[in-house]
C-alpha positions in Angstrom: 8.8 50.1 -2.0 12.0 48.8 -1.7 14.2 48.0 2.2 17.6 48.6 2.2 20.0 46.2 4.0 23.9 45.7 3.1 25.0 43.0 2.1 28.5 43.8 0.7 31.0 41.3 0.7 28.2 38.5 0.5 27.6 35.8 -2.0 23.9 35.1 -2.7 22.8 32.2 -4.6 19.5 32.3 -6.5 18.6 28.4 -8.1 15.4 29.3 -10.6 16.7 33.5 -10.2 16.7 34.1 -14.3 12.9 35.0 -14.6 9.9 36.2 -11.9 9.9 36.5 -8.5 13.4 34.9 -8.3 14.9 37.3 -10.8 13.2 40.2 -8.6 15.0 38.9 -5.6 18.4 38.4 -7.3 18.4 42.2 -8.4 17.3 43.6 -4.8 20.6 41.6 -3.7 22.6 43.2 -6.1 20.9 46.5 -5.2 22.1 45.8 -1.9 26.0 45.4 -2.9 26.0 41.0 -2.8 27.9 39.1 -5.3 24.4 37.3 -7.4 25.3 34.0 -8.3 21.5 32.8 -10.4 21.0 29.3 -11.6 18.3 27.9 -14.4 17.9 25.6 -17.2 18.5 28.1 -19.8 21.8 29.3 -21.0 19.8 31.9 -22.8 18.1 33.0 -19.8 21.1 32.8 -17.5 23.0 35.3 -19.8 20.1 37.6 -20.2 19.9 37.5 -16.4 23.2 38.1 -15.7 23.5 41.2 -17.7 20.5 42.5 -16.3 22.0 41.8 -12.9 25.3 43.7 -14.1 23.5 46.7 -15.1 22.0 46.5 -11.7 25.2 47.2 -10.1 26.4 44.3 -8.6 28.9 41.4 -9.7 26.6 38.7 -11.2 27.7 35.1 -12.2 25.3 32.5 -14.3 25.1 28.6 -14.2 22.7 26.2 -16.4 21.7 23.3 -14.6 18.2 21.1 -14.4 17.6 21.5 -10.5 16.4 17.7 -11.4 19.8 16.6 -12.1 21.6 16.2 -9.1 25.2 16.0 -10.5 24.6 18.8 -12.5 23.3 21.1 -9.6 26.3 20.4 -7.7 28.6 20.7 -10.5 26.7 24.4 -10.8 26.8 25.2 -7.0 31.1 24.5 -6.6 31.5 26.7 -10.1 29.7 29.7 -8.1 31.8 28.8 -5.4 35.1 28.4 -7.2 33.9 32.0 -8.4 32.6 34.1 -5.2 33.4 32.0 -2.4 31.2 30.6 0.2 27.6 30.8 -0.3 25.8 33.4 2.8 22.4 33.3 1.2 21.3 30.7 -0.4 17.4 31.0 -2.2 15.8 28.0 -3.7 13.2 29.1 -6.1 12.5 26.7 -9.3 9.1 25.3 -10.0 6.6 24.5 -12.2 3.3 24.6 -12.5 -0.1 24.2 -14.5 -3.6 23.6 -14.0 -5.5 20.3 -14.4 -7.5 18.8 -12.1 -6.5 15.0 -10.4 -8.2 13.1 -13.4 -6.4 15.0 -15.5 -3.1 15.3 -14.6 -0.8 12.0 -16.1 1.8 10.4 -14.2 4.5 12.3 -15.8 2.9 15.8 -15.3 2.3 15.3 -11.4 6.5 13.7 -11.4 7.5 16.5 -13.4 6.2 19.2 -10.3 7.2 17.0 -8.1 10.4 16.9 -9.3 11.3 20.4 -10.1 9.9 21.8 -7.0 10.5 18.9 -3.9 12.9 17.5 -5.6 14.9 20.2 -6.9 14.9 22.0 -3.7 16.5 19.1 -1.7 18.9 18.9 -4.4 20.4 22.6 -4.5 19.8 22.1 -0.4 21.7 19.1 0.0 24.6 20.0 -2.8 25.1 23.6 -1.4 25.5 23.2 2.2 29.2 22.0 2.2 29.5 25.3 0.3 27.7 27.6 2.5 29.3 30.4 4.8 28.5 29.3 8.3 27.6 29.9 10.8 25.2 33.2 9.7 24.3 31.4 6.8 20.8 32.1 5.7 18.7 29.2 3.5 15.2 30.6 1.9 13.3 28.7 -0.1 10.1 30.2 -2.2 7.2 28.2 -1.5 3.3 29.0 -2.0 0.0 28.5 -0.3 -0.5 25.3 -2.0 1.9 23.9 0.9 -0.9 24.1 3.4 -4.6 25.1 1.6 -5.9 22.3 -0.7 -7.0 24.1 -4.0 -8.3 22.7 -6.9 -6.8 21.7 -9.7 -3.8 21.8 -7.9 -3.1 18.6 -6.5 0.5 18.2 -7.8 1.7 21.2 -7.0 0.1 21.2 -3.2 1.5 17.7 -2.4 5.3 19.1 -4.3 4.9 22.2 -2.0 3.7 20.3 1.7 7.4 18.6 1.1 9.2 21.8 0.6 7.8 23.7 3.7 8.8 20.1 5.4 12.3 20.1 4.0 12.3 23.9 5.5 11.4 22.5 8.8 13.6 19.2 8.7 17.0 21.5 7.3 16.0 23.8 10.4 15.8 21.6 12.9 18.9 19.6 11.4 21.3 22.1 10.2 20.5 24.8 13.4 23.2 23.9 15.3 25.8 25.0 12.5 24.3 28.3 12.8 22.5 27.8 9.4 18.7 29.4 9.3 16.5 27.8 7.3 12.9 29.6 6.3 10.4 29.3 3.6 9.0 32.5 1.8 4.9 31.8 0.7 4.4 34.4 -1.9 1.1 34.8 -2.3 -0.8 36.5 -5.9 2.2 38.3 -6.9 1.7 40.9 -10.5 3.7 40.6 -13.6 4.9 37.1 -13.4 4.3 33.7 -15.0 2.6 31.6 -12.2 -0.3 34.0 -12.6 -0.8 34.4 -16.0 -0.9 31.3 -15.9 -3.8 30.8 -13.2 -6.0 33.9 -13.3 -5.1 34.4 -17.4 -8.3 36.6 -18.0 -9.8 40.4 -16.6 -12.3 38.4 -14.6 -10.0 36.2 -13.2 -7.3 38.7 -12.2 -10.4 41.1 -10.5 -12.0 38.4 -8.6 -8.2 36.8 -7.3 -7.8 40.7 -6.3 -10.9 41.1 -4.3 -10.0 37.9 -2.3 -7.2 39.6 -0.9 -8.1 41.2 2.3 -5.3 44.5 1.4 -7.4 44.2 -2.1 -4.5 44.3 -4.5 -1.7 42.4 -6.4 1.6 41.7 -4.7 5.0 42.8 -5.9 8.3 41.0 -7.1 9.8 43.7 -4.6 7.3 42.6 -1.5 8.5 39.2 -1.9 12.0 40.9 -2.1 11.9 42.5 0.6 11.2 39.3 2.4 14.2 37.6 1.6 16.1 40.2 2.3 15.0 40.9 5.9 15.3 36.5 6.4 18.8 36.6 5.1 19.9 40.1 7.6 21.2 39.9 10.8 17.7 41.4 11.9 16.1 37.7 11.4 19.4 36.2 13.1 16.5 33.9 15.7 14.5 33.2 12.6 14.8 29.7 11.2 11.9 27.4 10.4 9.6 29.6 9.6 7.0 29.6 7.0 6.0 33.1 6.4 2.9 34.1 4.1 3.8 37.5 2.1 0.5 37.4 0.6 -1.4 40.5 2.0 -3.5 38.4 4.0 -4.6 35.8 0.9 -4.1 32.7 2.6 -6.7 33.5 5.4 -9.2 32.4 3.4 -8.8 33.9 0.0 -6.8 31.8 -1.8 -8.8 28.6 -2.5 -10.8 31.0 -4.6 -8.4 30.5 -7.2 -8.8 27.0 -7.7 -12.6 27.6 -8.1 -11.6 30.4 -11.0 -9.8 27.6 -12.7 -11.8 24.4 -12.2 -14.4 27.6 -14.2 -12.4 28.7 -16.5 -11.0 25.4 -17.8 -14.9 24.2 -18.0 -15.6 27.2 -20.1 -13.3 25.9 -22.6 -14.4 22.3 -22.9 
């Protein structure tokens, strides 16, 4: 189900919004009448994205840039401005993942999550907030359980996610007086998207993921959505710093369960 909010007249950012949950987010702001500005390593994808976006309804702009390359992310961030104008809503959404357990994750692997997602976010962070509309601006960024539930086979990606719920709280406490909310977004098992075909890839791993999730079902694209859209309203206007689990209840206790399914299935094909 989707929540309606206006946003006419605004310019949302997306950084990672060409594919998943960030792509879902991207079109409910278009829905909503914003001007989409998305951001992503592939040209490819940004042009697919963007016409998607289009069709949508709204006015869609794309920019290619490795969230890892600082120069580049900026260089990306003042084209979207040159285009739309200052930046109300900015989401910060790249990331990577895979599973591998400590002993078997290399340097470069647990640099390469690193980078992309602590990294990357302080880099669109730090290069957009000259650019952003304030005060009333509205900072998201998509994090996931892994921030504060140690899972197996998931080191790299819990220690890259602890630093972007920390950047939340930092940019809040920091950038609060400007009138600029910062929050994070924890999506929780969320249908039809990489990060869990990835990590429950099989029947049995998808049915036992859904029964440790007290509401007993997958997530949407459009849950997470809806999220982001009530953060970035005037409805949230006292919200900033928060870290807010859209997971139908999975992080109570339910999610370590799917470290376990991996640590299984990856043993299953040694």
């Amino acid at each position: 189900m989707s929540v309606s909010f206006d946003f006419r007249g605004k310019h949302v950012f997306v950084a990672g919004g060409t594919s998943g949950i960030n792509l879902g987010v991207a079109h409910a702001f278009a829905r909503s009448g914003a001007r989409v500005s998305v951001l992503s390593r592939s040209q490819d994808k940004v042009d697919a994205a963007v016409t998607a976006l289009k069709r949508t309804g709204g006015d869609a702009a794309g920019f290619s840039a490795d969230v890892r390359d600082y120069a580049k992310t900026e260089e990306a961030l003042k084209a979207a401005h040159a285009k739309f104008g200052e930046i109300d809503v900015l989401i910060s959404g790249a990331a990577g993942n895979f599973p591998a357990p400590a002993l078997g994750i290399s340097s470069n692997g647990f640099r390469a999550v690193v980078e992309i997602d602590l990294l990357g976010t302080f880099h669109v962070l730090r290069a957009a907030y000259p650019l952003v509309k304030k005060p009333g601006a509205s900072i998201i960024n998509i994090s996931a359980p892994q921030a504060f539930l140690p899972m197996e086979m998931q080191m790299h990606v819990c220690a890259a996610k602890a630093g972007v719920d920390m950047v939340t709280r930092v940019g809040a406490l920091e950038w609060g007086a400007a009138g600029v909310r910062v929050n994070s977004v924890v999506p929780g098992p969320i249908d039809e998207t990489e990060g869990m075909a990835r990590l429950a890839p099989t029947p049995e791993t998808r049915q036992s993921t859904i029964e440790s999730v007290p509401m007993q079902r997958y997530g949407t694209k459009q849950d997470i959505a809806n999220a982001c859209l009530w953060l970035a309203s005037d409805a949230a206007s006292y919200v900033s710093g928060a870290i807010i689990p859209v997971d139908g209840g999975w992080s109570l206790g339910g999610a370590t369960s799917l470290g376990t399914n991996m640590k299984k299935l990856l043993a299953s094909d040694s």
